[in-house]
PDB file of N, CA, C, O and CB in Angstrom:
ATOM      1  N   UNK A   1     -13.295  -2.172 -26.897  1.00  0.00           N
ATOM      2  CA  UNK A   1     -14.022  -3.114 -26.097  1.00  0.00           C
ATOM      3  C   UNK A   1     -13.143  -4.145 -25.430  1.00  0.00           C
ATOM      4  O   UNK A   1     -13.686  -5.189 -25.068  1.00  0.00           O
ATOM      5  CB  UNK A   1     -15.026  -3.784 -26.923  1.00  0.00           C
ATOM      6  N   UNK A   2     -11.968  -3.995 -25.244  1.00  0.00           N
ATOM      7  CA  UNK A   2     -10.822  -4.765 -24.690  1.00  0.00           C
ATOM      8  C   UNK A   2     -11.062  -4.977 -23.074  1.00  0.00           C
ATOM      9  O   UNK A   2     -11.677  -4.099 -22.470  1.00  0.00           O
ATOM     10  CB  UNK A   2      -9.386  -3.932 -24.999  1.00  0.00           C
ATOM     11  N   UNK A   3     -10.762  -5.701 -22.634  1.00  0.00           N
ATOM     12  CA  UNK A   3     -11.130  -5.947 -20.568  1.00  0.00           C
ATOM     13  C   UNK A   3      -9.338  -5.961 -20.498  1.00  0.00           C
ATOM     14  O   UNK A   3      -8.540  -6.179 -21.410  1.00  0.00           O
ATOM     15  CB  UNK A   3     -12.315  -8.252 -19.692  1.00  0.00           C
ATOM     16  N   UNK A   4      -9.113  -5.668 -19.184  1.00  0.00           N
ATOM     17  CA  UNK A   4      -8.110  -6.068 -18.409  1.00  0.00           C
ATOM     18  C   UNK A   4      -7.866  -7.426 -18.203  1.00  0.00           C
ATOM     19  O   UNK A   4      -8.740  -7.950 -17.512  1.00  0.00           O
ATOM     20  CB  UNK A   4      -8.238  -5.551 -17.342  1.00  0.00           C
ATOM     21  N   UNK A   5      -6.678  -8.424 -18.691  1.00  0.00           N
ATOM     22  CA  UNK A   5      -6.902  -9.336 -17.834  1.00  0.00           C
ATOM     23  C   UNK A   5      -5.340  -9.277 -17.149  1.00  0.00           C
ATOM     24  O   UNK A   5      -4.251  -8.935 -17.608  1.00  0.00           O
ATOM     25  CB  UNK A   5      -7.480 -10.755 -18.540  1.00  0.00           C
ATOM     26  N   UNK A   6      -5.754  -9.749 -15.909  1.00  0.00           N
ATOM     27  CA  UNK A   6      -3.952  -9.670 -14.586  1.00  0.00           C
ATOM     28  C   UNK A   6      -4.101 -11.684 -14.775  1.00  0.00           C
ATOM     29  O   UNK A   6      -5.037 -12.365 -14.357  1.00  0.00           O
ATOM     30  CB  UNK A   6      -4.392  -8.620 -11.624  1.00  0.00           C
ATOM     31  N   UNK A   7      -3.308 -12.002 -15.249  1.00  0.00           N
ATOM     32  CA  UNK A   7      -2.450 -13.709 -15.738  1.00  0.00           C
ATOM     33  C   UNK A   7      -2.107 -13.796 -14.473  1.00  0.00           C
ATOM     34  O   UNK A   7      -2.875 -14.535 -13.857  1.00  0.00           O
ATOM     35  CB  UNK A   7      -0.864 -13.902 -16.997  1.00  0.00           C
ATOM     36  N   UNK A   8      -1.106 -13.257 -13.711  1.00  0.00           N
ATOM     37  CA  UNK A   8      -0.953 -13.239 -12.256  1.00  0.00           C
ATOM     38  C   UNK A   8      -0.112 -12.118 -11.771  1.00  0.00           C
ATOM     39  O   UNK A   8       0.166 -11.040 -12.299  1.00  0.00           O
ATOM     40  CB  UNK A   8      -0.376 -14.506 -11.782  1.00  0.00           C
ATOM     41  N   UNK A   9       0.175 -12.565 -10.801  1.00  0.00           N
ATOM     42  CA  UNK A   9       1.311 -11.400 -10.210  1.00  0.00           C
ATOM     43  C   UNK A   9       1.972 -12.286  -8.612  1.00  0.00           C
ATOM     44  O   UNK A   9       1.495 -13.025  -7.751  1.00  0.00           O
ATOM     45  CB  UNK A   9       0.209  -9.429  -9.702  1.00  0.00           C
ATOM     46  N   UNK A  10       2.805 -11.896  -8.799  1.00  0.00           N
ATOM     47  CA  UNK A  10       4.161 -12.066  -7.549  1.00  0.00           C
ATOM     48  C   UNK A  10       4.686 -10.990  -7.271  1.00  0.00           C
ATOM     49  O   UNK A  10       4.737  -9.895  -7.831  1.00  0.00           O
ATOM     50  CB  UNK A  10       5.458 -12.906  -7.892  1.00  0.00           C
ATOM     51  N   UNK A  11       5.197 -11.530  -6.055  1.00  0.00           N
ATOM     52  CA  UNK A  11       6.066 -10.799  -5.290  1.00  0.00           C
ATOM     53  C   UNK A  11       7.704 -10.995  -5.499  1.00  0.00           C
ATOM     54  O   UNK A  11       8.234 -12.059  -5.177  1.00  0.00           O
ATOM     55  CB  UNK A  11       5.676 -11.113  -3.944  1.00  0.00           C
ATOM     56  N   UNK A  12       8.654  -9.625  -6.200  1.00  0.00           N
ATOM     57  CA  UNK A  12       9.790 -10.372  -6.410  1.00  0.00           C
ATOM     58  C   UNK A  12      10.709  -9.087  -5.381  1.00  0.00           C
ATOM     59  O   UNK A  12      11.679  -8.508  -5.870  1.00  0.00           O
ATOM     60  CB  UNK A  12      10.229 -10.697  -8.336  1.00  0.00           C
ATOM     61  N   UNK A  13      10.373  -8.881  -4.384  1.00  0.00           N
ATOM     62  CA  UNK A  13      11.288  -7.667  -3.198  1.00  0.00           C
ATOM     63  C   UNK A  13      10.127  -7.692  -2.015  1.00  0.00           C
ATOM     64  O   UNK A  13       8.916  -7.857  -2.162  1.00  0.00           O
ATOM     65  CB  UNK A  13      11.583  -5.531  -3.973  1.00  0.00           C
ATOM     66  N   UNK A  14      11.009  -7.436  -0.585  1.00  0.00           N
ATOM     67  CA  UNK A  14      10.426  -7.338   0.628  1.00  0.00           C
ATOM     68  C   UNK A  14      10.788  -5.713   1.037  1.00  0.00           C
ATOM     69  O   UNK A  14      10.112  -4.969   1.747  1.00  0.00           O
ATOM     70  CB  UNK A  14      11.024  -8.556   1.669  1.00  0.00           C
ATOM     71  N   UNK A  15      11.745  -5.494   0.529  1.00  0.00           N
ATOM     72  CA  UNK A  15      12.303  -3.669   0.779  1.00  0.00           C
ATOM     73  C   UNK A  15      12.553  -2.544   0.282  1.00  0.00           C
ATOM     74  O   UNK A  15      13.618  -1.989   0.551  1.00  0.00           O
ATOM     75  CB  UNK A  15      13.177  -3.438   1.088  1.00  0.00           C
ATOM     76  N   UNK A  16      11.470  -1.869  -0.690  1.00  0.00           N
ATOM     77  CA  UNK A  16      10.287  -2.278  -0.435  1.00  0.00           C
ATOM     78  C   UNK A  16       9.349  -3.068  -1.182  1.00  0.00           C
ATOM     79  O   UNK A  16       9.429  -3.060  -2.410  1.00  0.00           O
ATOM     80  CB  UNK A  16       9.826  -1.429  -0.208  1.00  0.00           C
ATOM     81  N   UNK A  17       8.239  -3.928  -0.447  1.00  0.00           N
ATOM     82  CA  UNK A  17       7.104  -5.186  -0.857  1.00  0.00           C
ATOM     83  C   UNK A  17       7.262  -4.422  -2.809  1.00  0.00           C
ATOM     84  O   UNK A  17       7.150  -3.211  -2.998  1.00  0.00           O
ATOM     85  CB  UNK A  17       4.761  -4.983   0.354  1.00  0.00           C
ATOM     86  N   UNK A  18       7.445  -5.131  -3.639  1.00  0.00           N
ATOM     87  CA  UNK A  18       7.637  -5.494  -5.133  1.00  0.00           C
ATOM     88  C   UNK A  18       6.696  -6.256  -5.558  1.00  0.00           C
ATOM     89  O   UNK A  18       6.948  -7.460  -5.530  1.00  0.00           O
ATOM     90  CB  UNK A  18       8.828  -6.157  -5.468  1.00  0.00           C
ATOM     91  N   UNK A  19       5.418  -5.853  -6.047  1.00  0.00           N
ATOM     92  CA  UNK A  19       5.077  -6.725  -6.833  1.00  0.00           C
ATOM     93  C   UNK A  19       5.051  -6.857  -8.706  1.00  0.00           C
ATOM     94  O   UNK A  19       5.360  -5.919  -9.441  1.00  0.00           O
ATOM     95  CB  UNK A  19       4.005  -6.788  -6.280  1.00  0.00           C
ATOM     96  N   UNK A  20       4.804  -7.630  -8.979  1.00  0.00           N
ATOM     97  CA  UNK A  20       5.205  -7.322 -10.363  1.00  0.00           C
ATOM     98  C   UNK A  20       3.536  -8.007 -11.076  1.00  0.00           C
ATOM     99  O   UNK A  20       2.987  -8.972 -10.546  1.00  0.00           O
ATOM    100  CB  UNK A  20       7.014  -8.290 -10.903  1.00  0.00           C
ATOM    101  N   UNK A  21       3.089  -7.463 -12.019  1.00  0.00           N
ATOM    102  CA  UNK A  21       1.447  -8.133 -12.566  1.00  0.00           C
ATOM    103  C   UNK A  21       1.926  -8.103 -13.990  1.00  0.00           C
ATOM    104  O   UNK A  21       2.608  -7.248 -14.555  1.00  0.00           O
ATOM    105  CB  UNK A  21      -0.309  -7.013 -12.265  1.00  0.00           C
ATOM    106  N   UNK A  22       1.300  -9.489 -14.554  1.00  0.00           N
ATOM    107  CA  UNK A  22       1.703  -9.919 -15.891  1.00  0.00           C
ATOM    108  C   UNK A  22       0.247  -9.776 -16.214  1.00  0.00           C
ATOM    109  O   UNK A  22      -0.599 -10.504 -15.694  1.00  0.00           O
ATOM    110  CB  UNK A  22       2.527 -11.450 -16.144  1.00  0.00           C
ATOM    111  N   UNK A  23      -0.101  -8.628 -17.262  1.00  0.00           N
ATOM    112  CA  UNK A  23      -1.380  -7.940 -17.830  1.00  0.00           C
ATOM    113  C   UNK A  23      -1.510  -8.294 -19.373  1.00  0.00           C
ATOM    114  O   UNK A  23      -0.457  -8.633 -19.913  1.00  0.00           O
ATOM    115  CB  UNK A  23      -1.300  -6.251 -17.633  1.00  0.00           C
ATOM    116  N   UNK A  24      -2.417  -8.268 -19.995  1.00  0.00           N
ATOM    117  CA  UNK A  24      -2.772  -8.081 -21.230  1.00  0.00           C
ATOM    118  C   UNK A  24      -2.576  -7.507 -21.953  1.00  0.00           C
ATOM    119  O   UNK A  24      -2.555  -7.726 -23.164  1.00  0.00           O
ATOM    120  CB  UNK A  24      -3.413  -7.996 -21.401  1.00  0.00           C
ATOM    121  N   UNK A  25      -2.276  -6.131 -21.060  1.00  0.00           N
ATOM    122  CA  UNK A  25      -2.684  -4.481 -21.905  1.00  0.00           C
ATOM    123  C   UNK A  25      -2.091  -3.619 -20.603  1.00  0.00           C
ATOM    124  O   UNK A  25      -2.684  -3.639 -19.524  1.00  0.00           O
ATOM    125  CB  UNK A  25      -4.912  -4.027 -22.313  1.00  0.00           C
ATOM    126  N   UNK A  26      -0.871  -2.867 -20.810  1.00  0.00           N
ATOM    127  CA  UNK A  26      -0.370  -1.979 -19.728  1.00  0.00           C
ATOM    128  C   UNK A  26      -1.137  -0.608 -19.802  1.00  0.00           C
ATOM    129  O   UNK A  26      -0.939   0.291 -18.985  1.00  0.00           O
ATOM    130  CB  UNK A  26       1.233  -1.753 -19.871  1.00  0.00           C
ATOM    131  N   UNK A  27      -2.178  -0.502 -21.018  1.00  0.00           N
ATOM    132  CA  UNK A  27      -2.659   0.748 -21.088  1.00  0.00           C
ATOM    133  C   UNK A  27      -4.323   0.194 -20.237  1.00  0.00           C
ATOM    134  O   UNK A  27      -4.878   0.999 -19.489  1.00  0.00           O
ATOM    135  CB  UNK A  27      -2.629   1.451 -22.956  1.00  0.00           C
ATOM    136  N   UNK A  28      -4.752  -0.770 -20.402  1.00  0.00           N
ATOM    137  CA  UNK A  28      -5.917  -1.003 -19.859  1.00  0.00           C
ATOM    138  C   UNK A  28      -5.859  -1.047 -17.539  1.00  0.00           C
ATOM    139  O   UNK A  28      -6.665  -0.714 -16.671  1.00  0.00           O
ATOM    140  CB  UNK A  28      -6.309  -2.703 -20.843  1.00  0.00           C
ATOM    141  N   UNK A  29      -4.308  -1.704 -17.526  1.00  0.00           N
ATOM    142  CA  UNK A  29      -4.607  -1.670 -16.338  1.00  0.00           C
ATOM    143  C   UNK A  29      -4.361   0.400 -15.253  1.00  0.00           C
ATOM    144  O   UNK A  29      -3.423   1.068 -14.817  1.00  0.00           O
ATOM    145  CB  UNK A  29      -3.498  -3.129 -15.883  1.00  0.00           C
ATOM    146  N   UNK A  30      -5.372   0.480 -15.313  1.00  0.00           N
ATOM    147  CA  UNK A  30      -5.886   1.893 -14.810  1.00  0.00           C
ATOM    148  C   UNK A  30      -4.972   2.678 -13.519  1.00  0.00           C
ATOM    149  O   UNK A  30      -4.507   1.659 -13.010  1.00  0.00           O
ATOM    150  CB  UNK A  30      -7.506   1.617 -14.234  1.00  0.00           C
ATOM    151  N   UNK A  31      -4.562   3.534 -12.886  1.00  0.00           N
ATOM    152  CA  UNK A  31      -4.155   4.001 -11.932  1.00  0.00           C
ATOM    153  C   UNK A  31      -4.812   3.850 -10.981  1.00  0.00           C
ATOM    154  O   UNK A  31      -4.346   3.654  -9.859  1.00  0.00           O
ATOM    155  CB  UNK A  31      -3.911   4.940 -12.047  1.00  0.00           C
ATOM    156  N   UNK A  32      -6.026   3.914 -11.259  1.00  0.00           N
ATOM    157  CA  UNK A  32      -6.975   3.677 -10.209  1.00  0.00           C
ATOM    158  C   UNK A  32      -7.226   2.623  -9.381  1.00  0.00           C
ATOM    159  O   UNK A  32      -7.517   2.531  -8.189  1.00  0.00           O
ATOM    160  CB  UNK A  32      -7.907   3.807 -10.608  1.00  0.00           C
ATOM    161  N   UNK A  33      -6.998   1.611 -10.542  1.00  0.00           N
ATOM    162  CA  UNK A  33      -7.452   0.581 -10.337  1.00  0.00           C
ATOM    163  C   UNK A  33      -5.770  -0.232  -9.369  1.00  0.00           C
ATOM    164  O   UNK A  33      -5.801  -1.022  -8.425  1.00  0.00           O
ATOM    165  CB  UNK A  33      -8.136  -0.022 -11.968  1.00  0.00           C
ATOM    166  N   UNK A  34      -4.615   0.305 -10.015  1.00  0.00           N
ATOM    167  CA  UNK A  34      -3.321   0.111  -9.194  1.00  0.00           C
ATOM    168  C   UNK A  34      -3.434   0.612  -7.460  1.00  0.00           C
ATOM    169  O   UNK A  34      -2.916   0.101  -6.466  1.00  0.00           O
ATOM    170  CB  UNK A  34      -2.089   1.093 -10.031  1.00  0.00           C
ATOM    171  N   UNK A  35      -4.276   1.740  -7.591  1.00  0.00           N
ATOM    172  CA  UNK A  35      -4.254   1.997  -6.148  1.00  0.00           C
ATOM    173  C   UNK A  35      -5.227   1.376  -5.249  1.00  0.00           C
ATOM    174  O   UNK A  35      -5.126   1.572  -4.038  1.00  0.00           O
ATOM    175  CB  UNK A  35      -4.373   3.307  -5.953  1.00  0.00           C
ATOM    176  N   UNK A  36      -6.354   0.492  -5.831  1.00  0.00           N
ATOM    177  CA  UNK A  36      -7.378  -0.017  -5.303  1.00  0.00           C
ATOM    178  C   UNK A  36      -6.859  -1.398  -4.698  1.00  0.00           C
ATOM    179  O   UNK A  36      -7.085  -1.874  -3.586  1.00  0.00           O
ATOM    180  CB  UNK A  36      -8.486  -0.080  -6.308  1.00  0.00           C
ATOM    181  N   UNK A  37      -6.025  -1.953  -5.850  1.00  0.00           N
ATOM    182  CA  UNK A  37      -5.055  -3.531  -5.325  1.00  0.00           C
ATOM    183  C   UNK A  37      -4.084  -2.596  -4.034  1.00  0.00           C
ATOM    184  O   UNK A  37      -3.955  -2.919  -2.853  1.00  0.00           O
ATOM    185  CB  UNK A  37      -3.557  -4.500  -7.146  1.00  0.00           C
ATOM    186  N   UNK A  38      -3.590  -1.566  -4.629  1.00  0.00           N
ATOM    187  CA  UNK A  38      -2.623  -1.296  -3.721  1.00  0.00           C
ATOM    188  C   UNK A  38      -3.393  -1.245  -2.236  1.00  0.00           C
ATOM    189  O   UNK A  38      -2.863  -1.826  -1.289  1.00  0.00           O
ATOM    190  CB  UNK A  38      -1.865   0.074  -4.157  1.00  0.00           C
ATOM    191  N   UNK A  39      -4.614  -0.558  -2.066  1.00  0.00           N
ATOM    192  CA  UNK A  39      -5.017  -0.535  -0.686  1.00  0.00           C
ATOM    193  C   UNK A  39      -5.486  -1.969  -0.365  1.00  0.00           C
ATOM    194  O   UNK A  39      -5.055  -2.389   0.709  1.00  0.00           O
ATOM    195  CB  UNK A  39      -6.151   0.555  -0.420  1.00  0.00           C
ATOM    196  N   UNK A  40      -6.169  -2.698  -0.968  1.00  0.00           N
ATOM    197  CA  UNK A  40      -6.377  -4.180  -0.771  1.00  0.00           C
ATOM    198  C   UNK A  40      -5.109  -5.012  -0.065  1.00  0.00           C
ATOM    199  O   UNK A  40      -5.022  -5.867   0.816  1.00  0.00           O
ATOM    200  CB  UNK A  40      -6.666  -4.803  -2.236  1.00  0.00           C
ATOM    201  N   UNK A  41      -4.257  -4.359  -0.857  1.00  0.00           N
ATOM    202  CA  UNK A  41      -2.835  -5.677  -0.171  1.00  0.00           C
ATOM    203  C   UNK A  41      -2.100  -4.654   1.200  1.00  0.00           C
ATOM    204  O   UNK A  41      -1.504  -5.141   2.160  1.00  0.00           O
ATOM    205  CB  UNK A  41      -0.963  -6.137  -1.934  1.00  0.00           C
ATOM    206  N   UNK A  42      -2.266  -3.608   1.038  1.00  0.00           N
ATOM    207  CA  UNK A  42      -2.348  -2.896   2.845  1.00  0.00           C
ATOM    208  C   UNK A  42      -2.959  -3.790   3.699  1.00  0.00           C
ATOM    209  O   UNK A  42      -2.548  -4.688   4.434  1.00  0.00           O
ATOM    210  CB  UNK A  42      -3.360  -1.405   3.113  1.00  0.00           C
ATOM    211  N   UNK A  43      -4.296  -3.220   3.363  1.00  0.00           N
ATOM    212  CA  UNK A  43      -5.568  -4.001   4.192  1.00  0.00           C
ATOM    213  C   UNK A  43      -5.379  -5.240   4.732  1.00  0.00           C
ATOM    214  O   UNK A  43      -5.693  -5.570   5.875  1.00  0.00           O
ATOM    215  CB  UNK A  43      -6.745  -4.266   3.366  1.00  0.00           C
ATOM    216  N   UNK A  44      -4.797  -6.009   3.797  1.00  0.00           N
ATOM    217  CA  UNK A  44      -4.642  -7.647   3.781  1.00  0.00           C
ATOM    218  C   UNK A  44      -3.660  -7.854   4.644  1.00  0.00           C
ATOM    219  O   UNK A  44      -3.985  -8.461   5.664  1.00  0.00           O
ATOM    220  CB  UNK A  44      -4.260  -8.377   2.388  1.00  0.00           C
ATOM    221  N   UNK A  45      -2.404  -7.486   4.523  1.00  0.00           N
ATOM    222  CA  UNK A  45      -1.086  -8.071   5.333  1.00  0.00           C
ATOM    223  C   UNK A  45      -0.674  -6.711   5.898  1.00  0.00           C
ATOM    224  O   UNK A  45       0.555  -6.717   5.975  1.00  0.00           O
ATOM    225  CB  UNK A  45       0.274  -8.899   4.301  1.00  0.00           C
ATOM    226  N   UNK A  46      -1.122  -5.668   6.283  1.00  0.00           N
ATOM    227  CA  UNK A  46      -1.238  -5.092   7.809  1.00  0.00           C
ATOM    228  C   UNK A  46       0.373  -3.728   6.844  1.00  0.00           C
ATOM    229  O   UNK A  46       1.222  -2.995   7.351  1.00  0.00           O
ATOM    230  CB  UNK A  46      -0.638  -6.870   9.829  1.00  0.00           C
ATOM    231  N   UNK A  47       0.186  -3.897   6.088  1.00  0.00           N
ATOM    232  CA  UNK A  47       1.502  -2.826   5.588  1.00  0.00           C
ATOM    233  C   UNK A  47       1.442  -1.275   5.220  1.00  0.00           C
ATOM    234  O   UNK A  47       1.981  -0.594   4.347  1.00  0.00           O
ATOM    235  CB  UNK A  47       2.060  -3.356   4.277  1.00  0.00           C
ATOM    236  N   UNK A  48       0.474  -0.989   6.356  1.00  0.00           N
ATOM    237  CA  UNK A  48       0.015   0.560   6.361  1.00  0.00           C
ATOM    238  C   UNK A  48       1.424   1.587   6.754  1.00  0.00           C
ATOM    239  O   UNK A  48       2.187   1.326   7.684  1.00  0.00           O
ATOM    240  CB  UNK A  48      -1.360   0.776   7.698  1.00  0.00           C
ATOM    241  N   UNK A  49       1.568   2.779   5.840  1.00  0.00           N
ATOM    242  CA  UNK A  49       2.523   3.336   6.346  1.00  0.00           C
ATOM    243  C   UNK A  49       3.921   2.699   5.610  1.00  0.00           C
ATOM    244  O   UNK A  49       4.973   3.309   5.803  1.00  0.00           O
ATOM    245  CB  UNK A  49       2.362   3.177   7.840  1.00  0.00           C
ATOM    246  N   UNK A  50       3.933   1.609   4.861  1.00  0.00           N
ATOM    247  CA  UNK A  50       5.139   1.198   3.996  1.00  0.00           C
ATOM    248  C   UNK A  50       4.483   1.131   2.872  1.00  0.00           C
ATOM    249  O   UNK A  50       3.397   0.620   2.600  1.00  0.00           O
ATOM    250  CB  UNK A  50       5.943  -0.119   4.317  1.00  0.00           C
ATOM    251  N   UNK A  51       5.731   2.057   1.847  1.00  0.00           N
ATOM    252  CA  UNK A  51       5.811   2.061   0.480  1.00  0.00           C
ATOM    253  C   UNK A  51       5.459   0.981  -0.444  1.00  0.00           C
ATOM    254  O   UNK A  51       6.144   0.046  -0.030  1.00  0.00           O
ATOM    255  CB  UNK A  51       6.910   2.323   0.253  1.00  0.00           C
ATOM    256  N   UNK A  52       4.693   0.496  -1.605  1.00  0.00           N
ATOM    257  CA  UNK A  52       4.945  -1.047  -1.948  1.00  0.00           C
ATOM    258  C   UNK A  52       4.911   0.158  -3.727  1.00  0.00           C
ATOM    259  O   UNK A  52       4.537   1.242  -4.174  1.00  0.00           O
ATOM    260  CB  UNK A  52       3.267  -2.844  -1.329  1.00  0.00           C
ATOM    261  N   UNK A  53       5.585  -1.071  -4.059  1.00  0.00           N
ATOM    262  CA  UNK A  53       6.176  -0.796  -5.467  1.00  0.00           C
ATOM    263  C   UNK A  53       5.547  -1.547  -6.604  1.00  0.00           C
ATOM    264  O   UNK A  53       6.026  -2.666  -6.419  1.00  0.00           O
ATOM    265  CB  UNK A  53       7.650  -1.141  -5.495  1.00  0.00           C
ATOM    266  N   UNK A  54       4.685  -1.657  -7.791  1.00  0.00           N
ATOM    267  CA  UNK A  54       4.584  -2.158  -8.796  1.00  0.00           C
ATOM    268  C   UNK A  54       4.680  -1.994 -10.031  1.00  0.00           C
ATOM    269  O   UNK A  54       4.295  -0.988 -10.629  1.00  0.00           O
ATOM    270  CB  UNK A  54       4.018  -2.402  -8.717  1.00  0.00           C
ATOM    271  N   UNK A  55       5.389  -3.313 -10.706  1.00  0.00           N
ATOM    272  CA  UNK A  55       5.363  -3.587 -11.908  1.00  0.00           C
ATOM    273  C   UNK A  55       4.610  -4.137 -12.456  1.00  0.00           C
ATOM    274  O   UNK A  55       4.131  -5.141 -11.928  1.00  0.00           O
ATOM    275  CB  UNK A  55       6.054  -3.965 -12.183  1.00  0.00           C
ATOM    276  N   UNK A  56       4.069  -3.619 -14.070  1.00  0.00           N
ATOM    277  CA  UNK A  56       3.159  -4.207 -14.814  1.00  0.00           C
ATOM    278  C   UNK A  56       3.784  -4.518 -15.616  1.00  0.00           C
ATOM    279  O   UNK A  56       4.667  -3.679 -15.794  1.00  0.00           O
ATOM    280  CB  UNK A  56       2.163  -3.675 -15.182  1.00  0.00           C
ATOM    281  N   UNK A  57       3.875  -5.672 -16.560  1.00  0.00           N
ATOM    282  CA  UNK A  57       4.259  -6.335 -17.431  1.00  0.00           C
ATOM    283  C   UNK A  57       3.171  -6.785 -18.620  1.00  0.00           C
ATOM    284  O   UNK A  57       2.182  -7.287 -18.086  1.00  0.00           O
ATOM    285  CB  UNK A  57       4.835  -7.286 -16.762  1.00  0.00           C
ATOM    286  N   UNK A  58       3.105  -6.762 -19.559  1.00  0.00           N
ATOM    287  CA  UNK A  58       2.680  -7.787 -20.827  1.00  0.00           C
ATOM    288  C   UNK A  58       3.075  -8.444 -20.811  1.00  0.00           C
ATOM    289  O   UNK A  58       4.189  -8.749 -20.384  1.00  0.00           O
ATOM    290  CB  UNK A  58       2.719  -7.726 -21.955  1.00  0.00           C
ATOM    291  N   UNK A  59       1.890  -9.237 -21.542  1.00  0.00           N
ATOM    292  CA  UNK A  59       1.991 -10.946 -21.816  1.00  0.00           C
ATOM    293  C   UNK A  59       1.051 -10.954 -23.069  1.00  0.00           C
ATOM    294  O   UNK A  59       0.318  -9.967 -23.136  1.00  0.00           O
ATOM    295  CB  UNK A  59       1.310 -12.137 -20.358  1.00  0.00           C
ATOM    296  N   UNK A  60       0.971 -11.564 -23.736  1.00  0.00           N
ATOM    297  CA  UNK A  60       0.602 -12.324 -24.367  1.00  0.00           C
ATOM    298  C   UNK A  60      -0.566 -13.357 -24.001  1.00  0.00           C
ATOM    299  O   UNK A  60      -0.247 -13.849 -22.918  1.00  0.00           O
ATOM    300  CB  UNK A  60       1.566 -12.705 -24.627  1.00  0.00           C
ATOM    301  N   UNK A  61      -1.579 -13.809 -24.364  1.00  0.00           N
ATOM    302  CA  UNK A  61      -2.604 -14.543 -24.255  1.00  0.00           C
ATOM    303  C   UNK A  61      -1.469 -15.557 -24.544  1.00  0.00           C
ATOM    304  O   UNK A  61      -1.198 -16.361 -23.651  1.00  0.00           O
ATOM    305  CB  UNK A  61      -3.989 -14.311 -25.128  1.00  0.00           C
ATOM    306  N   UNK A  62      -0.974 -15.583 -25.382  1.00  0.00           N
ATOM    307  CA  UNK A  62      -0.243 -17.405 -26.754  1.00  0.00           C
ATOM    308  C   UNK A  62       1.051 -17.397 -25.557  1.00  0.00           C
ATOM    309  O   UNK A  62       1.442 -18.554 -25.401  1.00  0.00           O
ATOM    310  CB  UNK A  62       0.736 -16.899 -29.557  1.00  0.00           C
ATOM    311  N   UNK A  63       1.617 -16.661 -24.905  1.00  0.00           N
ATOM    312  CA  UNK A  63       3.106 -17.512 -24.304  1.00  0.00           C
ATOM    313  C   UNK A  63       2.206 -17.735 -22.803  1.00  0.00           C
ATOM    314  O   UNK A  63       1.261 -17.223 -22.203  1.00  0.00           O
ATOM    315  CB  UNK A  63       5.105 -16.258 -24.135  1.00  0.00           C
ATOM    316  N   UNK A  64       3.220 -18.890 -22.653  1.00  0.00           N
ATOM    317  CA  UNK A  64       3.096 -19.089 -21.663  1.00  0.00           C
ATOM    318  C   UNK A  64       3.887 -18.989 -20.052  1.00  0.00           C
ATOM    319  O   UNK A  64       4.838 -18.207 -20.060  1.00  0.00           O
ATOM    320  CB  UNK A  64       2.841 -19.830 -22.057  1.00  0.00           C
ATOM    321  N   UNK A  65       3.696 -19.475 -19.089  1.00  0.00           N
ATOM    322  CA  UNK A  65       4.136 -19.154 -17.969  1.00  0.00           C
ATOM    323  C   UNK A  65       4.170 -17.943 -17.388  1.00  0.00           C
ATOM    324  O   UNK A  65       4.649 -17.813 -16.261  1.00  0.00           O
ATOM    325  CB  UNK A  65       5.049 -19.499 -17.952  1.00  0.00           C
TER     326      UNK A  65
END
């Protein structure tokens, strides 16, 4: 009964767009669901036709930043 939660995510590369998401659970955040942000941030800043790259990371609820 666990949810996904994304703490945040940045951008750490322009070549190609890098983002990196600090998650809860690397098994909860879905493929699916990677390609759904992935078409969202196309959509958003016009980057149809370029590669974008992500990292998922754990975190911890208790650390911070």
């Amino acid at each position: 009964g666990r949810r996904l939660k994304i703490y945040y995510m940045t951008q750490v590369s322009v070549q190609p767009p890098t983002f990196v998401f600090f998650v809860n659970s690397k098994q909860l955040f879905h493929f699916s669901y990677q390609r759904y942000l992935e078409n969202m941030i196309r959509d958003t800043f016009g980057l149809t036709g370029t590669p974008i790259h992500f990292v998922v990371r754990e975190r911890s609820e208790k650390q911070g930043g």
